[in-house]
N, C-alpha and C positions, 0 to 999 in steps of 0.2 A: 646482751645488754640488760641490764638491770630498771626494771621502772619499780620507782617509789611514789605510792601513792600516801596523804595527809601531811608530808615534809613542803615548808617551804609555803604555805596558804598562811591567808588572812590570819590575823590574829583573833582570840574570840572575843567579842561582846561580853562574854562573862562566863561561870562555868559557877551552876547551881551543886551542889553535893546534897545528895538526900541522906538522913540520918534516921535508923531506926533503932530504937534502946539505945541511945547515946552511940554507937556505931554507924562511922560512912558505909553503906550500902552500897551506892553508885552515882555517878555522875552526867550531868546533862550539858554537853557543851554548844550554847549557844553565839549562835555570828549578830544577832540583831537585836534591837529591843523586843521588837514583833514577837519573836524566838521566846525569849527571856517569857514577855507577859504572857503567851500560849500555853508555857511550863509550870508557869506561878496558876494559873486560873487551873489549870486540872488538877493541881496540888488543892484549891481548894473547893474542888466536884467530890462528892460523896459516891462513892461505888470506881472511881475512877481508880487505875492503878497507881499513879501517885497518891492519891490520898493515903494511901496506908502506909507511909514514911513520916511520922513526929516531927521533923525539921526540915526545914529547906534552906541548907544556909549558902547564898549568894556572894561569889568572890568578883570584884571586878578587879583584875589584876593585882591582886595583896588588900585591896581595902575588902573588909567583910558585911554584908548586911545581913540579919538572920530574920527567915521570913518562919514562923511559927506555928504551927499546924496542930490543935488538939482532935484527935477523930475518936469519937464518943464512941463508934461501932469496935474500936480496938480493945479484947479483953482487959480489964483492971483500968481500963482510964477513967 
């Protein structure tokens, strides 16, 4: 018998895509808003590992937000 685990669950709340040099890096799939704002506030912490992605652009099922991150610690910004 086969188990499938992530098939068949909740839908997500939204799925943030981090973008460095104009490039998707990786993505953050969240189930809640909680989720969502926990993601967005470290994107805007200094020394945090998000910070060091240029963009955070936020899908909520096909509608897009782009949440905008300059980090002055990044060579050439």
């Amino acid at each position: 018998m086969m188990n499938l685990l992530g098939f068949d669950g909740p839908a997500p709340y939204s799925i943030i895509y981090w973008q460095l040099d104009g490039e998707r890096q990786s993505k953050t799939v969240c189930y809640s808003d909680e989720e969502e704002k926990q993601s967005l506030e470290r994107f805007h912490t200094a020394g945090d590992f998000y910070s060091t992605y240029d963009k955070a652009i936020v899908n909520y099922g096909g509608n897009s937000i782009e949440h905008v991150q300059v980090n002055q610690y990044r060579k050439g910004a």
